[in-house]
C-alpha positions in Angstrom: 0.0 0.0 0.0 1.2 3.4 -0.8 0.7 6.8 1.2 -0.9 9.3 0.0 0.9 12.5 -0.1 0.6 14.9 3.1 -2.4 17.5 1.4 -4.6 13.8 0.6 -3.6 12.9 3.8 -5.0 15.8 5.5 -8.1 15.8 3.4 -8.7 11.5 4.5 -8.1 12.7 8.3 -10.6 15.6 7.7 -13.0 13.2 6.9 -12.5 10.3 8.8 -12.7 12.8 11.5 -16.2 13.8 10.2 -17.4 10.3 9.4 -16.5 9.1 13.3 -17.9 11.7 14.9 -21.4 12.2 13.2 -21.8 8.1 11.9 -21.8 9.0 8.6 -21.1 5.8 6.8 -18.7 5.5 3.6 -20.5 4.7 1.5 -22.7 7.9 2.5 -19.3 9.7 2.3 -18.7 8.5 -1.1 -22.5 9.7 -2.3 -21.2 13.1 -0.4 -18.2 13.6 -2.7 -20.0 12.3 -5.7 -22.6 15.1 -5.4 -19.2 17.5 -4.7 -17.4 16.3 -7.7 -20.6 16.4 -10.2 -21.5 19.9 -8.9 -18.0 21.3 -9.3 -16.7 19.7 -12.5 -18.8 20.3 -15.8 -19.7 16.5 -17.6 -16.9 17.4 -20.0 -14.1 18.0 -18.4 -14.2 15.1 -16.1 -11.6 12.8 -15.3 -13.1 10.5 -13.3 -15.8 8.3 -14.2 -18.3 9.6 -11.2 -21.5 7.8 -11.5 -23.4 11.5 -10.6 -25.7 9.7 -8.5 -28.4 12.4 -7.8 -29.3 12.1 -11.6 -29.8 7.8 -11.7 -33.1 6.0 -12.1 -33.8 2.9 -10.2 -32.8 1.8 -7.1 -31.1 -1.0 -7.9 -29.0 0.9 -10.6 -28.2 3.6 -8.1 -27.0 1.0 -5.3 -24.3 -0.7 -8.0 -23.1 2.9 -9.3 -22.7 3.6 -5.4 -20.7 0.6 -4.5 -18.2 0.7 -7.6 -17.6 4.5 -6.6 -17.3 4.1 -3.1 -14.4 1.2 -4.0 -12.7 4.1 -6.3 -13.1 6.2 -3.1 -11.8 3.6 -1.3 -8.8 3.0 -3.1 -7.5 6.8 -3.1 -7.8 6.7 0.6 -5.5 3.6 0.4 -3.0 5.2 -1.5 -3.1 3.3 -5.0 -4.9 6.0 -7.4 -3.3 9.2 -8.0 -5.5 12.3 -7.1 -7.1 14.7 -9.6 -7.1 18.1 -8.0 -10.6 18.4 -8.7 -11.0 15.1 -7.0 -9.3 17.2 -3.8 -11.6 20.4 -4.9 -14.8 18.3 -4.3 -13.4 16.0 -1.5 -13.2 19.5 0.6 -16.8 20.7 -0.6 -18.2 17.4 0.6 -17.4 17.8 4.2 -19.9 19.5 6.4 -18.8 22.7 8.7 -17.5 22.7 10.7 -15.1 20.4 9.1 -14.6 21.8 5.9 -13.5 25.2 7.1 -10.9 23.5 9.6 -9.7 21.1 6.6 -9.4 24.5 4.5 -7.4 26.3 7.4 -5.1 23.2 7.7 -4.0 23.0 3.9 -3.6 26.7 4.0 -1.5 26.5 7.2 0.5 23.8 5.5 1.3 25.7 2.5 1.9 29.0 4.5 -0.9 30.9 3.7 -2.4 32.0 7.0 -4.5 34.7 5.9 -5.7 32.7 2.9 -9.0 32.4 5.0 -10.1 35.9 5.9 -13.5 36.9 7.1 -15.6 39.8 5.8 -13.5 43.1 6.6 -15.2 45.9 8.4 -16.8 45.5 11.3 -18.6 42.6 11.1 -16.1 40.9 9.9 -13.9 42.6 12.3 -15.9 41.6 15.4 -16.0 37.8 14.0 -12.3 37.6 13.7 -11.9 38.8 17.0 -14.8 36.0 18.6 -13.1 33.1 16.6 -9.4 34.0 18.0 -11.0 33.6 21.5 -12.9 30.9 20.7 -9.4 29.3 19.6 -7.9 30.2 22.8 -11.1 28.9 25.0 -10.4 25.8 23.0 -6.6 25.9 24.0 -7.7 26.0 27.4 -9.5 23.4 27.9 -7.1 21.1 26.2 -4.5 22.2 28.3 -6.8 21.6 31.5 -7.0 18.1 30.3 -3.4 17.9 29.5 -2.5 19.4 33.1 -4.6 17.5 35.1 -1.5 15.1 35.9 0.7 18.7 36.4 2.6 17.2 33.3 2.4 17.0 29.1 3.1 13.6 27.9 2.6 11.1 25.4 -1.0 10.0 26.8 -2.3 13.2 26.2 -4.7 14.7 23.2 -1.3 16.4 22.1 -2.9 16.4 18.4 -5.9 18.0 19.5 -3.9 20.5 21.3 -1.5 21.0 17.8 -4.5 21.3 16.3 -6.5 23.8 18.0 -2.8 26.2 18.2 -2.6 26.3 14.3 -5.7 27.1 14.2 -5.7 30.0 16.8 -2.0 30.6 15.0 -4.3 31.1 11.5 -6.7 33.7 12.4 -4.1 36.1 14.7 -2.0 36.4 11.3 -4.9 36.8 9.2 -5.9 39.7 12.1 -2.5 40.9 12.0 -2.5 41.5 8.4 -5.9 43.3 8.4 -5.0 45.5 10.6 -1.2 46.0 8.5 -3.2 46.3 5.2 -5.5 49.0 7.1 -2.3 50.7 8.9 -0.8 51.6 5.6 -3.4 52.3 3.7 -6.4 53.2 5.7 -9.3 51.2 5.8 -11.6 51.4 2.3 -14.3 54.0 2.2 -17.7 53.1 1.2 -18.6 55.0 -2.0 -21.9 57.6 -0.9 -24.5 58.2 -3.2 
């Protein structure tokens, strides 16, 4: 079996993560990314052979095209297909939120993009920046009042969870900081009166 590179990897933990934690089942998770895929990528320029299972007659029809697409799904998780990007495009659309916006934040941590994710600017999206960095640190917190419980970090401890919630927290302080660089140099934008 081969491993799929670190950005597939992160997508399968995403949702495996998803798929444990609300009992979706794979093969439900394979409908999921179907949908995705035949949403995102018009019938023509497809290069995979999705079965586009919202538009099949016939029960019995649907339920083969599902289980010979949830065995291709099956065997990019495994490592043994090489992945389109579009197949990556609609694997992160197919996740519900709040997983989908933490898989986002995670590839864009990876690849150094902090601020790629950016709420609204002005003051909505000012004020929402502000409640998700404390809502990152409440969730640092109580990891750490887990962890400490013992007075000591160590390998039996959620120290993924804790990794996890820091990059996170890490994400949306340098997507504040460079708001408020971007409005420091140049002001913020005026609204246009009429």
């Amino acid at each position: 079996m081969n491993h799929p590179p670190v950005r597939q990897a992160v997508l399968i933990a995403h949702a495996e993560q998803q798929r444990l934690r609300t009992g979706q089942s794979h093969e439900e998770w394979a409908e999921a990314v179907d949908a995705a895929y035949c949403r995102l990528v018009p019938r023509g320029h497809r290069s995979l052979p999705a079965p586009d299972l919202q538009h099949v007659e016939g029960a019995d029809e649907w339920r083969k095209l599902l289980r010979a697409w949830d065995q291709q799904i099956r065997r990019y998780v495994a490592g043994e297909r090489h992945w389109p990007a579009e197949l990556e495009e609609a694997w992160v659309e197919a996740l519900d939120e709040p997983y989908r916006s933490e898989c986002r934040r995670e590839l864009a941590q990876r690849l150094g993009c902090y601020g790629a994710i950016r709420r609204p600017g002005g003051q909505e999206g000012d004020g929402e920046s502000w409640a998700a960095i404390l809502d990152d640190f409440s969730s640092i917190t109580q990891d750490m009042a887990t962890i400490m419980a013992d007075s000591r970090m160590d390998s039996g401890d959620d120290l993924e969870g804790l990794i996890r919630d820091i990059d996170r927290m890490e994400a949306d302080l340098v997507a504040m900081r460079e708001r408020a660089r971007e409005i420091a140099r140049h002001g913020p934008a005026l609204q246009s009166v009429s």
